[in-house]
KESEFI-864940 format. One line per field, with one value per residue: residue in three letters; x, y, z of N, C-alpha, C in turn; residue number from 1. Coordinates in steps of 0.02 Angstrom, whole numbers, plus 50000, padded with zeros to 5 digits. Layout:
// KESEFI-864940
residu = (ala	...) $
n.c1 = (X	...) $
n.c2 = (Y	...) $
n.c3 = (Z	...) $
ca.c1 = (X	...) $
ca.c2 = (Y	...) $
ca.c3 = (Z	...) $
c.c1 = (X	...) $
c.c2 = (Y	...) $
c.c3 = (Z	...) $
num = (NUM	...) $
This chain:
// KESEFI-864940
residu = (unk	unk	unk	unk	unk	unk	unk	unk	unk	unk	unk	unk	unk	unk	unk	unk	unk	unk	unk	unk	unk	unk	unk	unk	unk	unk	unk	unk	unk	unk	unk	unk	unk	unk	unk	unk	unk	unk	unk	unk	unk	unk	unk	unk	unk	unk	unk	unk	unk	unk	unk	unk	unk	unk	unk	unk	unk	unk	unk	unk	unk	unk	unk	unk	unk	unk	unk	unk	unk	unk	unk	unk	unk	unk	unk	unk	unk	unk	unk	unk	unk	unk	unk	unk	unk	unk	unk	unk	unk	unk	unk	unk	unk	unk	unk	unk	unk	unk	unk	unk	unk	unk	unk	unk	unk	unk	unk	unk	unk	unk	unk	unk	unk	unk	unk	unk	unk	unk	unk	unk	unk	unk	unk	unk	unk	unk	unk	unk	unk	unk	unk	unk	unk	unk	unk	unk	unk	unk	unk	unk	unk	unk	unk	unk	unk	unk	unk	unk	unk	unk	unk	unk	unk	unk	unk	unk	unk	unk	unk	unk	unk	unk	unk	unk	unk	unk	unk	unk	unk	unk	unk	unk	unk	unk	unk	unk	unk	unk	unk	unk	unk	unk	unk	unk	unk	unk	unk	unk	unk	unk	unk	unk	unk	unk	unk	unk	unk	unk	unk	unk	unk	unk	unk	unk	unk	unk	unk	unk	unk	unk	unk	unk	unk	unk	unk	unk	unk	unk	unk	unk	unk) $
n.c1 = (41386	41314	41209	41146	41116	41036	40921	40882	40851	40746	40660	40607	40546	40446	40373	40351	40285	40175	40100	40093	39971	39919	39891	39749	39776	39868	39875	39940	40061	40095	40155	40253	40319	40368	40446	40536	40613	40684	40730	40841	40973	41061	41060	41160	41275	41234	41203	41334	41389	41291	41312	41453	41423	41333	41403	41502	41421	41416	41313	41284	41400	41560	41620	41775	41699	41628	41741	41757	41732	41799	41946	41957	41951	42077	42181	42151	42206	42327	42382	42391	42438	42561	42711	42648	42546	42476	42455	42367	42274	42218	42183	42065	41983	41918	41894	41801	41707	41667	41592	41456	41432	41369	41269	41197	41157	41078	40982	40911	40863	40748	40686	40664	40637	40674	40817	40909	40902	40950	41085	41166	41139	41227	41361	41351	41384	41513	41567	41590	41662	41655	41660	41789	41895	41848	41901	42037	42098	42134	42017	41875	41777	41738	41683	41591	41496	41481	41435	41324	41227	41219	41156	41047	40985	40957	40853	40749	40732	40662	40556	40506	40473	40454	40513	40584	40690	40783	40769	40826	40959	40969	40973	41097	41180	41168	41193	41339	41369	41335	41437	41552	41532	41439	41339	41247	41126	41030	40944	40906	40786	40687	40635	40521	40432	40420	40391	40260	40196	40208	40159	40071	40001	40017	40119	40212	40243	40307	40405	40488	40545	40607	40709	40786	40819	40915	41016	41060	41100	41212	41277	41357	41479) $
n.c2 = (51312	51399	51298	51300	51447	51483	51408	51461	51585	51574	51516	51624	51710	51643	51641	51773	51815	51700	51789	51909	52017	52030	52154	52216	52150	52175	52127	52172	52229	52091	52018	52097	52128	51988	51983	52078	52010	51876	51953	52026	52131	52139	51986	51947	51909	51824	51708	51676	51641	51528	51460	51408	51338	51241	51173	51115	51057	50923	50928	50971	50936	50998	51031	51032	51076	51180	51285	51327	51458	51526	51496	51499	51625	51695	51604	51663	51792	51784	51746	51849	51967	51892	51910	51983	51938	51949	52088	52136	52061	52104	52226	52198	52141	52222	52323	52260	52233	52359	52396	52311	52385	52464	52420	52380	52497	52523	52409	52428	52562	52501	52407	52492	52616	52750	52851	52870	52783	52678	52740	52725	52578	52553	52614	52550	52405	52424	52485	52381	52255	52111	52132	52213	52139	52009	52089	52085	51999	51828	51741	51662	51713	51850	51860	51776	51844	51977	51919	51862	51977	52065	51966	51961	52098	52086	51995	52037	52174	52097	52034	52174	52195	52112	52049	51920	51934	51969	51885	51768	51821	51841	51702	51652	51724	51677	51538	51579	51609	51497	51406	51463	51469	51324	51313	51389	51342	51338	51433	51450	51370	51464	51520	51494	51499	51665	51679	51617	51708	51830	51814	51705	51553	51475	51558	51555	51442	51410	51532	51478	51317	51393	51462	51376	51296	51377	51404	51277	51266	51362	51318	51203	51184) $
n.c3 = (47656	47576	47512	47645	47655	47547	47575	47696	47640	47526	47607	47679	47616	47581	47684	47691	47578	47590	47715	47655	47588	47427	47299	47164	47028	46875	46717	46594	46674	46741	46642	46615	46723	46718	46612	46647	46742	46685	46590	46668	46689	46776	46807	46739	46807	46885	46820	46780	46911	46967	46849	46899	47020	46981	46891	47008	47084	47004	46955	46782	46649	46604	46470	46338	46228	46273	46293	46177	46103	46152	46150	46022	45978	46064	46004	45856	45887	45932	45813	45736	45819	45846	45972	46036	46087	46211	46262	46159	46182	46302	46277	46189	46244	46340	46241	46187	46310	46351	46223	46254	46390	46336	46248	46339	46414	46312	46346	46469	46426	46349	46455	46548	46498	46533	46524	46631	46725	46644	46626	46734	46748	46666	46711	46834	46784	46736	46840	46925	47027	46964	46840	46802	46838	46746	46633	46639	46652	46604	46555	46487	46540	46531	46394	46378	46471	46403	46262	46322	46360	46224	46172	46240	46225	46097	46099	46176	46103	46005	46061	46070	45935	45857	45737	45629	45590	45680	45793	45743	45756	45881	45906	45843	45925	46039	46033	46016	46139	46217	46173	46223	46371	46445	46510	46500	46448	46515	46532	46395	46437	46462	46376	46282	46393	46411	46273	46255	46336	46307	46146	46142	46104	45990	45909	46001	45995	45865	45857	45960	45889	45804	45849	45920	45834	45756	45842	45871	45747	45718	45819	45774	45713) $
ca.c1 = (41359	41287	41170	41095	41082	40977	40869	40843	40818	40700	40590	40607	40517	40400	40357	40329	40226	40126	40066	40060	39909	39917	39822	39736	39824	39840	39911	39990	40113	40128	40188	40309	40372	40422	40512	40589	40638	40713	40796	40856	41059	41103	41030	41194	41309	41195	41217	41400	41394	41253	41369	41491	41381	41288	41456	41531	41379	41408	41229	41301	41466	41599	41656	41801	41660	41624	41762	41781	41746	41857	42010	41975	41983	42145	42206	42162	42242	42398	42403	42403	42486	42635	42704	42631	42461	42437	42429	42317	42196	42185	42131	41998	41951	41913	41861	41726	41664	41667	41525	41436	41411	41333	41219	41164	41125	41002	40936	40898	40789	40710	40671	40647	40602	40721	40877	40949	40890	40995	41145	41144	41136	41296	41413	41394	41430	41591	41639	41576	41724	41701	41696	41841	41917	41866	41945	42112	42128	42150	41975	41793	41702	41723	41650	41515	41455	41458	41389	41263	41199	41201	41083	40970	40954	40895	40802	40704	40703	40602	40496	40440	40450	40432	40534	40602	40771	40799	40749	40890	41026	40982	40964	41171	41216	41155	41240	41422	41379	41341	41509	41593	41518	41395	41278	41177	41071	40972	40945	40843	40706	40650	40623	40465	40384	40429	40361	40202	40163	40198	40120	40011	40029	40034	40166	40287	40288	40329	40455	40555	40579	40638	40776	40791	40850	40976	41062	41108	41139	41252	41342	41403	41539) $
ca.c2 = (51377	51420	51278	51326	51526	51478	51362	51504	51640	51544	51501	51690	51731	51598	51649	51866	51776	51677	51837	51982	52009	52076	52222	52189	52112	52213	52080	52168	52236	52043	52010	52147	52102	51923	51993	52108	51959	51852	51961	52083	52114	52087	51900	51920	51889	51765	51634	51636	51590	51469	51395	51375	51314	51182	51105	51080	50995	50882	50932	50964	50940	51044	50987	51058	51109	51253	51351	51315	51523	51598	51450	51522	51692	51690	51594	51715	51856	51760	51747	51931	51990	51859	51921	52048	51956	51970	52151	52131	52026	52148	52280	52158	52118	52296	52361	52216	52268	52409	52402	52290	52408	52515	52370	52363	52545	52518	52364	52483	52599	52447	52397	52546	52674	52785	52865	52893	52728	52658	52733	52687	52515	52547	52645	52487	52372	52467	52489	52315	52205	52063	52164	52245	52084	51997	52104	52099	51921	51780	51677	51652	51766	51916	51846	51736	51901	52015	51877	51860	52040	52044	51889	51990	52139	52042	51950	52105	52188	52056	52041	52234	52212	52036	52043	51866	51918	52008	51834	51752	51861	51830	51626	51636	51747	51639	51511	51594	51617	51425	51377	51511	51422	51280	51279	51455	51310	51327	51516	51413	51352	51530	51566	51462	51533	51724	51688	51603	51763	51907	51820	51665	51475	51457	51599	51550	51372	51424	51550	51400	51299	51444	51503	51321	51254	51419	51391	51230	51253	51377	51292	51123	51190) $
ca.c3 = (47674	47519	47528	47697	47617	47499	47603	47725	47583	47502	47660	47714	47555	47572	47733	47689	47526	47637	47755	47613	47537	47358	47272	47110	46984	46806	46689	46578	46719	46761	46584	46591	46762	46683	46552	46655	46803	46655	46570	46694	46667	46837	46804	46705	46845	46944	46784	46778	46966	46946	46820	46914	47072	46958	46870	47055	47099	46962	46868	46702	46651	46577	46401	46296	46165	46311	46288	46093	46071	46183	46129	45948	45999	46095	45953	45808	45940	45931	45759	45700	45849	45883	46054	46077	46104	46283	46256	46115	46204	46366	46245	46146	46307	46365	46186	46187	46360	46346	46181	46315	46438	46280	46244	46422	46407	46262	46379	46506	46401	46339	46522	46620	46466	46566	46536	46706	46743	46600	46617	46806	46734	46614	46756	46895	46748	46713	46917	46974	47010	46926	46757	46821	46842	46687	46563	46657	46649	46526	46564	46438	46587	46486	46326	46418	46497	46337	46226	46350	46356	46148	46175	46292	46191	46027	46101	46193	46024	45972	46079	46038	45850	45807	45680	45632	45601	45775	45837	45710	45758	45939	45922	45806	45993	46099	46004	46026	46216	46239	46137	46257	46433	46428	46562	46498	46404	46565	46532	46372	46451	46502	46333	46277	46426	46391	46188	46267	46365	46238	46093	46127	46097	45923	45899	46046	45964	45805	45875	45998	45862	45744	45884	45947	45747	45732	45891	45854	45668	45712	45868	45759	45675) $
c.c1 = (41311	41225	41085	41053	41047	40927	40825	40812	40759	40649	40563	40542	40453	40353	40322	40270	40174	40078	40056	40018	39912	39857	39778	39779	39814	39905	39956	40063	40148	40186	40261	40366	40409	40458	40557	40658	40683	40761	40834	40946	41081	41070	41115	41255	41309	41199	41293	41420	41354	41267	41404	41456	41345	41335	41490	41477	41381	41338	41238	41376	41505	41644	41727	41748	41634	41662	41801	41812	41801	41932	42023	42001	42051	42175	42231	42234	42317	42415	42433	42435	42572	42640	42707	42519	42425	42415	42366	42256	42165	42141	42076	41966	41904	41856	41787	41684	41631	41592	41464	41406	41361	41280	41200	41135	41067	40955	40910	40865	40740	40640	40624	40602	40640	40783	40933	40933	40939	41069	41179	41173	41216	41365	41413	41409	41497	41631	41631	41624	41736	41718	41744	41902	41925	41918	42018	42148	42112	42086	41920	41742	41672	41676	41597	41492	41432	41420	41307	41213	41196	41134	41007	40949	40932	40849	40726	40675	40651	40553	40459	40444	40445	40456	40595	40695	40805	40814	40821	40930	41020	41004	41063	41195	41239	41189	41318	41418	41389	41411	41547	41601	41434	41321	41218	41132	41021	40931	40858	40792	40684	40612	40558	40427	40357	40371	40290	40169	40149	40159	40086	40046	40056	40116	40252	40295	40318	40416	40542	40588	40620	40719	40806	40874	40901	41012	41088	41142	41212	41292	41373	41448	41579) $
c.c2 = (51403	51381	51295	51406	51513	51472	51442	51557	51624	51543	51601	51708	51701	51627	51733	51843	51769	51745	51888	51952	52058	52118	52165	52190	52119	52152	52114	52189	52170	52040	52038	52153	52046	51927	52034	52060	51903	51883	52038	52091	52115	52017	51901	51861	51815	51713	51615	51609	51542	51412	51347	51314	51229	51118	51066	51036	50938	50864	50914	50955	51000	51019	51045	51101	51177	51307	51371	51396	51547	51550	51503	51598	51704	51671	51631	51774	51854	51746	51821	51960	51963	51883	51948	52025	51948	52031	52172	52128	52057	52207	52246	52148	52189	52319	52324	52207	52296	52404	52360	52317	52466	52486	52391	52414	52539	52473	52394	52531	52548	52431	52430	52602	52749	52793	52870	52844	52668	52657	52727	52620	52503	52554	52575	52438	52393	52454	52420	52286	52144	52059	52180	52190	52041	52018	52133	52029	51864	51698	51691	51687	51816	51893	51826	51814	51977	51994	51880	51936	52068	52006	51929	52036	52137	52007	52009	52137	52168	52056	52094	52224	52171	52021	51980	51875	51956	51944	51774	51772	51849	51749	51624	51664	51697	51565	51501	51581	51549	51396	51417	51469	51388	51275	51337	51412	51310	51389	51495	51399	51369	51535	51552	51511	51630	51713	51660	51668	51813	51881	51747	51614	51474	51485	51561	51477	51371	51471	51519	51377	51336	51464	51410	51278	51306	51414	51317	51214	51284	51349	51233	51124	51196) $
c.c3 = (47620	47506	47571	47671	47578	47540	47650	47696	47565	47565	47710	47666	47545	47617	47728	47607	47552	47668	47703	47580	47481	47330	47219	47066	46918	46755	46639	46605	46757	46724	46601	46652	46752	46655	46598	46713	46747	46628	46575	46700	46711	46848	46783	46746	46883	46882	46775	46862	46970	46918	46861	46998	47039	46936	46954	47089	47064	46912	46814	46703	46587	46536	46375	46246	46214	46293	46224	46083	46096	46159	46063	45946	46021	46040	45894	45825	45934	45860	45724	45734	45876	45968	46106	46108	46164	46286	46209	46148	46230	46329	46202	46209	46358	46316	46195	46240	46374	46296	46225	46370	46375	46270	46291	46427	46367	46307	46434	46513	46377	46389	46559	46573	46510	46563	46576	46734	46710	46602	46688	46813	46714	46671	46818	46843	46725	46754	46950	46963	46967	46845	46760	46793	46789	46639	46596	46656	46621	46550	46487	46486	46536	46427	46333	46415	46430	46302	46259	46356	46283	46144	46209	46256	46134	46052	46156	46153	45984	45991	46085	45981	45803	45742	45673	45623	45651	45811	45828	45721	45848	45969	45908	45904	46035	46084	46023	46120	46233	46227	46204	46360	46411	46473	46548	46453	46470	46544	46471	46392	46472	46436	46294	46330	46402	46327	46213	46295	46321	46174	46073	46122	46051	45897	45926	46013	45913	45821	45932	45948	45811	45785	45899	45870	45740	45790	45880	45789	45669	45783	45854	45733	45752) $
num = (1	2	3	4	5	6	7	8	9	10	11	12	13	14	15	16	17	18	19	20	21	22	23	24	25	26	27	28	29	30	31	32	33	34	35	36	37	38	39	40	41	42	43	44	45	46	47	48	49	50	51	52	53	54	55	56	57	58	59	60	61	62	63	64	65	66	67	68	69	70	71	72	73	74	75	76	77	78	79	80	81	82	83	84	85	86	87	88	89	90	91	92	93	94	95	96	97	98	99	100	101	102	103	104	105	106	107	108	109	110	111	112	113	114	115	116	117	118	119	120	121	122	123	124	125	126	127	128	129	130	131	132	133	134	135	136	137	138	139	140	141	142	143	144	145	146	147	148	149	150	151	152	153	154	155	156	157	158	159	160	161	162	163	164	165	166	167	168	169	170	171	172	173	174	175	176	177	178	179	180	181	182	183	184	185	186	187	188	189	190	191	192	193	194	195	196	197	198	199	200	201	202	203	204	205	206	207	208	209	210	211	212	213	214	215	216	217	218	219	220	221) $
């Protein structure tokens, strides 16, 4: 089923493409629609099903080294709390959401430049079920999906203020997220394109390998 929905989505789209005819075309509103189509935070959702859509196809596979972070986590949890750390967790699990949906707010003014557009953004991440859901139960969603919205808003940052260690603090993120679930290395090979648009050839090559070398420095331990 899911198959066919695509197929027809896709050709629907193809098809209202085909017949509209577009205005004129102000580039930097292209730009700024790419960034906003990559790294829009309901994408967030659509990669942990993607995930899971791509491993049951047998695309990529699903290693132990996936869910290294959230093992360690749980772990720690159970160290300091003994056994009491189911209760522990549900509230780490909450608390660290919770700052998450705060992020998402800043990504939101980022975005939109709008307040009431923002916090819009924050309140259906709060009531949407499968946040709901996450932080009630003992999976790596929750952490994937936080990590991943951390990742988005450094790496947004950067791209208004170019400042190399925005870019560093987003590459170590994106890092934890991969360790956390494996397959957002697809999410990667948006990000060359993005750095080619906002600031040229030279730049975005320099800036790949700069995020490219701290994501894996920091995902070998």
């Amino acid at each position: 089923y899911l198959n066919c929905s695509s197929v027809a989505i896709f050709f629907l789209l193809g098809v209202f493409s085909f017949f509209h005819k577009p205005g004129s075309t102000n580039f930097s509103g292209v730009k700024r629609g790419i960034l906003i189509a990559i790294f829009n935070p309901l994408q967030i959702p659509f990669w942990i099903v993607w995930g899971v859509y791509v491993m049951q196809n047998g695309w990529i596979k699903s290693t132990s080294a996936s869910i290294a972070l959230f093992s360690l986590v749980c772990a720690f949890i159970k160290i300091i709390f003994g056994i009491h750390w189911p209760t522990a967790l549900v509230i780490f699990q909450i608390t660290f959401s919770s700052l998450g949906g705060v992020v998402l707010f800043q990504i939101g003014k980022i975005l939109f430049k709008n307040d009431m557009v923002a916090l819009l953004a924050s309140i259906l991440y709060a009531i949407m079920p499968l946040t709901i859901y996450y932080v009630s139960s003992f999976s790596q969603e929750w952490l994937f999906q936080t990590l991943l919205i951390f990742t988005v808003y450094y790496l947004l940052k950067f791209n208004k203020e170019q400042k190399l260690t925005l870019l560093v603090i987003a590459a170590f993120l994106f890092s934890l997220t991969y360790l956390t679930k494996s397959h957002i290395l697809l999410f990667s090979l948006f990000l060359p394109v993005t750095f080619l648009i906002q600031f040229g050839f030279t730049k975005s090559i320099k800036y790949s390998i700069v995020f490219a070398v701290i994501s894996v420095i920091a995902g070998l331990p």
